[in-house]
C-alpha positions as CSV (number, residue, x, y, z in Angstrom):
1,X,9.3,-2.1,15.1
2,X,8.6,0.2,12.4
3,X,4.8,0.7,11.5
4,X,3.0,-0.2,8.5
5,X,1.9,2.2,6.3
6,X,-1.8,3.2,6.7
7,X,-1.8,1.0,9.8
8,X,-3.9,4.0,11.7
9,X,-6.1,4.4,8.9
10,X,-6.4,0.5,8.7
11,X,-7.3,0.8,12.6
12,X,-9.6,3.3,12.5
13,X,-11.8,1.4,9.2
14,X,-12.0,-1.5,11.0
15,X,-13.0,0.0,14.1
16,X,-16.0,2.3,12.6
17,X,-17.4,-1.0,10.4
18,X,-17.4,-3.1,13.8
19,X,-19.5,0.3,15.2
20,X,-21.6,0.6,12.1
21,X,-22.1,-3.4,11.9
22,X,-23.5,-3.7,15.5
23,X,-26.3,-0.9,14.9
24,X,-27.3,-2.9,11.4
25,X,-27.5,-5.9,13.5
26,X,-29.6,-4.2,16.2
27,X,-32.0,-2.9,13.7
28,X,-32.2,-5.9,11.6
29,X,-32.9,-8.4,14.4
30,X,-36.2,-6.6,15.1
31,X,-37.0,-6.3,11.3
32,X,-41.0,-7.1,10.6
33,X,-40.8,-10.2,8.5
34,X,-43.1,-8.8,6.6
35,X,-41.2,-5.9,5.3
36,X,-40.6,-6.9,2.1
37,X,-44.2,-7.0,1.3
38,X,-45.1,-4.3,2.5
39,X,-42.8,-2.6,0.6
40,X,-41.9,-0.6,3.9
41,X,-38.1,0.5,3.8
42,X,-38.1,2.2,7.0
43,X,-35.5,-0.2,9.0
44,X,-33.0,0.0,6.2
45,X,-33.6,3.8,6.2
46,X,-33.0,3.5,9.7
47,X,-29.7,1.3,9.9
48,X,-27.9,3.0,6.8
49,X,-28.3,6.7,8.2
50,X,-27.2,5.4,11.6
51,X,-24.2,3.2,9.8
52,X,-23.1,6.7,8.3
53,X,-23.4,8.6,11.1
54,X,-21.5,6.0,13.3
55,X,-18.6,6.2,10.5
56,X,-18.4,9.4,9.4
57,X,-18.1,10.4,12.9
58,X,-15.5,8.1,13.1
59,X,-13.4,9.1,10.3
60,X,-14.0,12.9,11.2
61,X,-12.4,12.4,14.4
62,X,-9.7,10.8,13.6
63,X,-8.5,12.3,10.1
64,X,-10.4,16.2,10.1
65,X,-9.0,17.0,6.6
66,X,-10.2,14.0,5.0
67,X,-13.5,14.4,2.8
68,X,-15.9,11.6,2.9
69,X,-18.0,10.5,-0.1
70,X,-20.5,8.4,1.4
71,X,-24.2,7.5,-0.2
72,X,-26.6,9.3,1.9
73,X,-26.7,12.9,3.5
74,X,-29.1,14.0,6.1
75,X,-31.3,16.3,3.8
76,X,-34.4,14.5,3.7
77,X,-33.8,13.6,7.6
78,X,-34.5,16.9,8.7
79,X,-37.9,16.9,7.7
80,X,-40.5,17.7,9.6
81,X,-42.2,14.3,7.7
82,X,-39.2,12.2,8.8
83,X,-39.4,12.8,12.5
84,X,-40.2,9.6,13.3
85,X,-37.2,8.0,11.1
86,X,-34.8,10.7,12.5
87,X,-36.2,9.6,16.5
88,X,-35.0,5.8,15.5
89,X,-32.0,6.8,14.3
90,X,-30.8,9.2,16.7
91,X,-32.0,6.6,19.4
92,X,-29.8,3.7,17.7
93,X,-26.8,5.5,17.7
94,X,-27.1,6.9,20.8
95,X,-27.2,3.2,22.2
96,X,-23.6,3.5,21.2
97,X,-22.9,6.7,21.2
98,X,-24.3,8.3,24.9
99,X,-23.3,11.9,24.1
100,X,-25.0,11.8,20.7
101,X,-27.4,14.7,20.3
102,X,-29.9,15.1,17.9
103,X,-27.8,17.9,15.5
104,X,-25.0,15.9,16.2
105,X,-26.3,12.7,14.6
106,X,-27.2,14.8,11.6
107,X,-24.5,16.4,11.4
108,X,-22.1,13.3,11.6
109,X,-24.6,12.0,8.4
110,X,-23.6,15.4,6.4
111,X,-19.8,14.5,7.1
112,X,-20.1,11.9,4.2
113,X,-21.7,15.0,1.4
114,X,-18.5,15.5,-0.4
115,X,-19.0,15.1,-3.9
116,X,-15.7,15.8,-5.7
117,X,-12.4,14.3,-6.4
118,X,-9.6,14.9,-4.2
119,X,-6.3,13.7,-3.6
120,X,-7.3,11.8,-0.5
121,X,-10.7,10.6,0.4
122,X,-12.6,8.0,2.2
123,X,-15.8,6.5,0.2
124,X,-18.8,4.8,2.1
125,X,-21.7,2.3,1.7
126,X,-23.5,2.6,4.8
127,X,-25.4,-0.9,3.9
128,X,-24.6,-2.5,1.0
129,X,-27.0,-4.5,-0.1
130,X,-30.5,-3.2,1.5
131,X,-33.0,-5.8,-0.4
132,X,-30.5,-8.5,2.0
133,X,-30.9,-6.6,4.8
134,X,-34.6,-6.2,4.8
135,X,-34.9,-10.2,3.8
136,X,-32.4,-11.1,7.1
137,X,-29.1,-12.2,4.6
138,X,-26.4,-10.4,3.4
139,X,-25.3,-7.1,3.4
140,X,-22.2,-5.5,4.0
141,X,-20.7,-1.6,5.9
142,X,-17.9,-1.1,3.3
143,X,-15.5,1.7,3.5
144,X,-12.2,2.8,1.4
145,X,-9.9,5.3,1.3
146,X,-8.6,6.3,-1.8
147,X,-5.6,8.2,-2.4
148,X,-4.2,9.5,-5.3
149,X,-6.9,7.7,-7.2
150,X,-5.7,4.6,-5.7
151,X,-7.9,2.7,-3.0
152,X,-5.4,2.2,-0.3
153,X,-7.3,1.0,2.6
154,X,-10.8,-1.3,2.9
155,X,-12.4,-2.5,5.9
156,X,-15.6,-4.3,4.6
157,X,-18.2,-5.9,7.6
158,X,-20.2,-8.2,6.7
159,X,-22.1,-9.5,9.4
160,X,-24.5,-12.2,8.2
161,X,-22.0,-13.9,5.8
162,X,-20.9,-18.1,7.0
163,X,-17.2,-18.4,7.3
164,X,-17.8,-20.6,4.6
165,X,-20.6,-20.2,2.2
166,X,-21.3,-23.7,1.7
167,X,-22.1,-24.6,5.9
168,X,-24.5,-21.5,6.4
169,X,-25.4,-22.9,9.5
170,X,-21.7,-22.5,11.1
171,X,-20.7,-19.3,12.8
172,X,-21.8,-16.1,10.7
173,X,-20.0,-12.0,10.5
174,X,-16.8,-11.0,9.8
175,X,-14.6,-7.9,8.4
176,X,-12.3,-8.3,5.3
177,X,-9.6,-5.3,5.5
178,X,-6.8,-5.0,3.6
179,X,-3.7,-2.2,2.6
180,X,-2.4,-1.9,-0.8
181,X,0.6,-4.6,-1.1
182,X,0.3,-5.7,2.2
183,X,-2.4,-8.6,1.6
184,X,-6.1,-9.2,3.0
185,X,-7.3,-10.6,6.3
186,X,-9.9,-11.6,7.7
187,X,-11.0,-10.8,10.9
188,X,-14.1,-11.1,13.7
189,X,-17.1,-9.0,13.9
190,X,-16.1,-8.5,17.7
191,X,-12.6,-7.7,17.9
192,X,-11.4,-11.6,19.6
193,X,-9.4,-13.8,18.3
194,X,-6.7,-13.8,15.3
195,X,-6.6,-12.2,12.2
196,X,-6.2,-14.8,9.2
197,X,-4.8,-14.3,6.0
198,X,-7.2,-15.2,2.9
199,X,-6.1,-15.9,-0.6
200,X,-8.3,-16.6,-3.8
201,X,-8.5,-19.9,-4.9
202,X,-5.8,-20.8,-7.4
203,X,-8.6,-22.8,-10.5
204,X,-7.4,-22.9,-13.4
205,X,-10.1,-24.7,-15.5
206,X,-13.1,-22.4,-16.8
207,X,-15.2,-25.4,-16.3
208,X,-14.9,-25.9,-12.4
209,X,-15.6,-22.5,-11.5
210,X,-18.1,-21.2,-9.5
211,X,-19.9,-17.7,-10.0
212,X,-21.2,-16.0,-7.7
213,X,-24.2,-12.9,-8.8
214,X,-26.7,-10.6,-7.3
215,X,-29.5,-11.8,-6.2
216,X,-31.6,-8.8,-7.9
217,X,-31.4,-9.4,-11.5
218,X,-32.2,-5.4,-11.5
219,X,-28.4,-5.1,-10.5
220,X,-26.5,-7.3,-12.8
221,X,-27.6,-9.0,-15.7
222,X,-28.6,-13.0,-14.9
223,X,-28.9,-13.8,-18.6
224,X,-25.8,-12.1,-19.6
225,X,-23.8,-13.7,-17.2
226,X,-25.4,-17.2,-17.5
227,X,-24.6,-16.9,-21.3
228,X,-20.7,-16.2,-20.4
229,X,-21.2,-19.5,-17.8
230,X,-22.4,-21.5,-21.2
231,X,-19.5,-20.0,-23.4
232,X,-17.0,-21.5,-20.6
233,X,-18.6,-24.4,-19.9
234,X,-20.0,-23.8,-16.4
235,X,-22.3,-26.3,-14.8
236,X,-22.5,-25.5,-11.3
237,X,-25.1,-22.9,-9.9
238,X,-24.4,-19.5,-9.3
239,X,-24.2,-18.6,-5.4
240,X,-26.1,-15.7,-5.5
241,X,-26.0,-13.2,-2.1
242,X,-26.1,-9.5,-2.6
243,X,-23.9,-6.9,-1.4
244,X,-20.3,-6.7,-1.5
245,X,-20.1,-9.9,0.8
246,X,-19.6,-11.2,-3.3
247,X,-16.2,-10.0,-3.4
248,X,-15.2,-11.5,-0.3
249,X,-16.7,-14.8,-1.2
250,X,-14.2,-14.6,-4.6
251,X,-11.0,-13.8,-2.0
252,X,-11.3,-16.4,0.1
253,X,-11.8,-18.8,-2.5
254,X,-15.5,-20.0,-2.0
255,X,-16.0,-18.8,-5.2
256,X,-13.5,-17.9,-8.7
257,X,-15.8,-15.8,-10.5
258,X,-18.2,-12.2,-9.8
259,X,-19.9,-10.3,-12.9
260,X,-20.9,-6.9,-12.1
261,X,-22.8,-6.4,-15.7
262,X,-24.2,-3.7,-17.0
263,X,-28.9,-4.1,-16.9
264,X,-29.2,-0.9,-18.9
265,X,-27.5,1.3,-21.4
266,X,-25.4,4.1,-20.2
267,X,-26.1,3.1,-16.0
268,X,-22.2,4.0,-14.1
269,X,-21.1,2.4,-10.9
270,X,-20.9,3.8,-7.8
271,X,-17.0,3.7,-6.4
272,X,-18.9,3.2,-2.8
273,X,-19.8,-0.1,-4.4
274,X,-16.8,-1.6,-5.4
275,X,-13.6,0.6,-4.0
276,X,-13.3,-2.0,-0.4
277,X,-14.2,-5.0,-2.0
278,X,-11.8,-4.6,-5.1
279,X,-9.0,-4.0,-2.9
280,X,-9.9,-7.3,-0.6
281,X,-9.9,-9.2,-3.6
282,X,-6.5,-8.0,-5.5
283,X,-4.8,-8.4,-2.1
284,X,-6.5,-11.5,-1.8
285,X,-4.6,-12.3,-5.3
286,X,-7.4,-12.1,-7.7
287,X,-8.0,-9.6,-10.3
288,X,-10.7,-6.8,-11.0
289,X,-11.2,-4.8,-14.0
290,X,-14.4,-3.8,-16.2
291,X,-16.3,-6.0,-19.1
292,X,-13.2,-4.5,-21.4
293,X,-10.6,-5.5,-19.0
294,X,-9.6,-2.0,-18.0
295,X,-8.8,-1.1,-14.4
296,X,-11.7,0.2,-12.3
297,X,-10.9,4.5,-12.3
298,X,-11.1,6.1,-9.1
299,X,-10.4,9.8,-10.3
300,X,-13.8,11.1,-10.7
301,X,-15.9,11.4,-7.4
302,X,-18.5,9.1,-6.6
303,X,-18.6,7.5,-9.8
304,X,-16.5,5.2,-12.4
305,X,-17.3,7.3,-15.1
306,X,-14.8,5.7,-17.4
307,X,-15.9,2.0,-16.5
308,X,-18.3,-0.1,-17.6
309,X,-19.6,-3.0,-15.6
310,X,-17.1,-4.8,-13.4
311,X,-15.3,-8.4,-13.6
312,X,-13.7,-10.0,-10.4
313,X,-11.9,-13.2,-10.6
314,X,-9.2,-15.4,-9.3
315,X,-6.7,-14.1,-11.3
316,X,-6.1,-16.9,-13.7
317,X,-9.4,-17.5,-15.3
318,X,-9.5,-13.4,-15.9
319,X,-8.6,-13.7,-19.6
320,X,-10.5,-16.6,-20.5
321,X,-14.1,-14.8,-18.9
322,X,-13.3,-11.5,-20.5
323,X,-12.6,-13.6,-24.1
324,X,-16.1,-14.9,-23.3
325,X,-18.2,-11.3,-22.5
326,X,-16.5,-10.1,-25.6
327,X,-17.7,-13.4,-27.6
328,X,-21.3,-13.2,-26.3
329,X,-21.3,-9.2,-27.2
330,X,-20.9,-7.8,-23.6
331,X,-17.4,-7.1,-23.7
């Protein structure tokens, strides 16, 4: 039996979310409810270092030539101030990592600091989503490896999102992967069971479909995209969750429509924010471009310099939502 193309990369992504997933989910489940008030960021601080060190190290090991171009390096770590941070996080992953030292930890961080383009490299959110994750609901480890300027592999874990959005109260956590041209899958957060394929949902009427947003308005603009819901005759409510768990909610259907738009003139995505997702959703079928309908550039290090904003859909309702950010100016 022949193997798949990028079937060890595949392996490996899958394998360091799980990692990186189960230390987010240790930290979170002893999260302070009143964090968010307190305006105290240290578990997040705590669970996306030790996501990035679980992955990088990871990806290192398996694939030594591959830079990484992850969102956090270990700079501010190594502070005499942050000791107490640093003690956390070293003591999280060691809980899955026995031989991790101190230096190591840190180091394993800094494997994510490149900053250029190159023909082949990995990109990384350690937690996606962080306002989710300090409130207890979504937030998602997505990484992607692009090559070529392509973004051939994604293994996105997103451990607090319902297997279906609309029964939250069902089972919860799962990891969307997919290869260019071979489709998108679904998967457990533990590594039993089956794989299942998942496809977008095939609505063809503007009117039916559902939209899914940030929750923070400071990401994407509310009024913006509830002025392209008017212009197509939308009536149903936004589902709004943050992270990337948005773009696996459009590729298995539970919703048809996401709107990435832009809150302030001149602001650039991050390709760690979209490069796993995009890929699980035009596997999944659907369709991704920015608010001008151009493909999503992955040719200029961490950001998508020549992008503005980004539109994910079904597939079939893509013209009809970019005809209506260009008719209500955002476009």
């Amino acid at each position: 039996m022949t193997m798949q193309i990028y079937q060890r990369e595949q392996d490996i992504a899958v394998a360091a979310v799980r990692e990186a997933a189960r230390l987010c989910q240790a930290v979170q489940a002893h999260i302070d409810p009143g964090v968010i008030e307190k305006k105290d960021r240290s578990p997040v601080t705590v669970a996306d270092f030790g996501s990035q060190a679980l992955v990088c190290r990871m990806i290192r090991e398996a694939f030594p030539g591959d830079p990484i171009i992850a969102e956090e390096d270990a700079t501010a770590l190594r502070q005499a101030d942050q000791a107490s941070v640093r003690e956390q996080v070293v003591s999280h992953v060691q809980a899955l990592r026995l031989d991790a030292t101190p230096e190591a930890v840190l180091d394993w961080i800094d494997f994510g600091d490149a900053q250029a383009y190159s023909e082949r490299f990995w990109t990384l959110d350690p937690i996606d989503g962080t306002k989710g994750f300090l409130r207890g609901q979504q937030y998602a480890v997505a990484l992607a490896l692009i090559v070529e300027g392509q973004v051939q592999v994604a293994a996105l874990a997103c451990p607090n999102l319902p297997i279906h959005l609309d029964a939250p109260g069902g089972k919860a956590g799962c990891v969307y992967t997919a290869v260019r041209g071979q489709g998108a899958l679904r998967l457990s957060l533990n590594g039993s069971g089956e794989s299942e394929v998942v496809r977008v949902s095939r609505l063809e009427g503007a009117g039916q479909a559902r939209f899914c947003e940030s929750v923070e308005s400071g990401h994407s603009s509310h009024s913006d995209a509830a002025a392209v819901a008017e212009r197509l005759g939308i009536t149903a409510a936004p589902a709004r969750l943050d992270s990337q768990a948005k773009y696996a909610v459009v590729a298995r259907g539970d919703a048809d429509i996401y709107l990435r738009l832009p809150t302030r003139p001149g602001y650039v995505e991050k390709i760690w924010d979209h490069a796993a997702g995009m890929l699980v959703v035009t596997e999944a079928g659907g369709t991704v471009t920015d608010v001008a309908g151009a493909p999503l550039e992955f040719h200029h290090g961490p950001r998508l310099n020549n992008n503005r904003g980004v539109v994910v859909t079904n597939g079939p309702l893509h013209a009809d939502v970019l005809a209506a950010l260009h008719a209500v100016g955002v476009g």
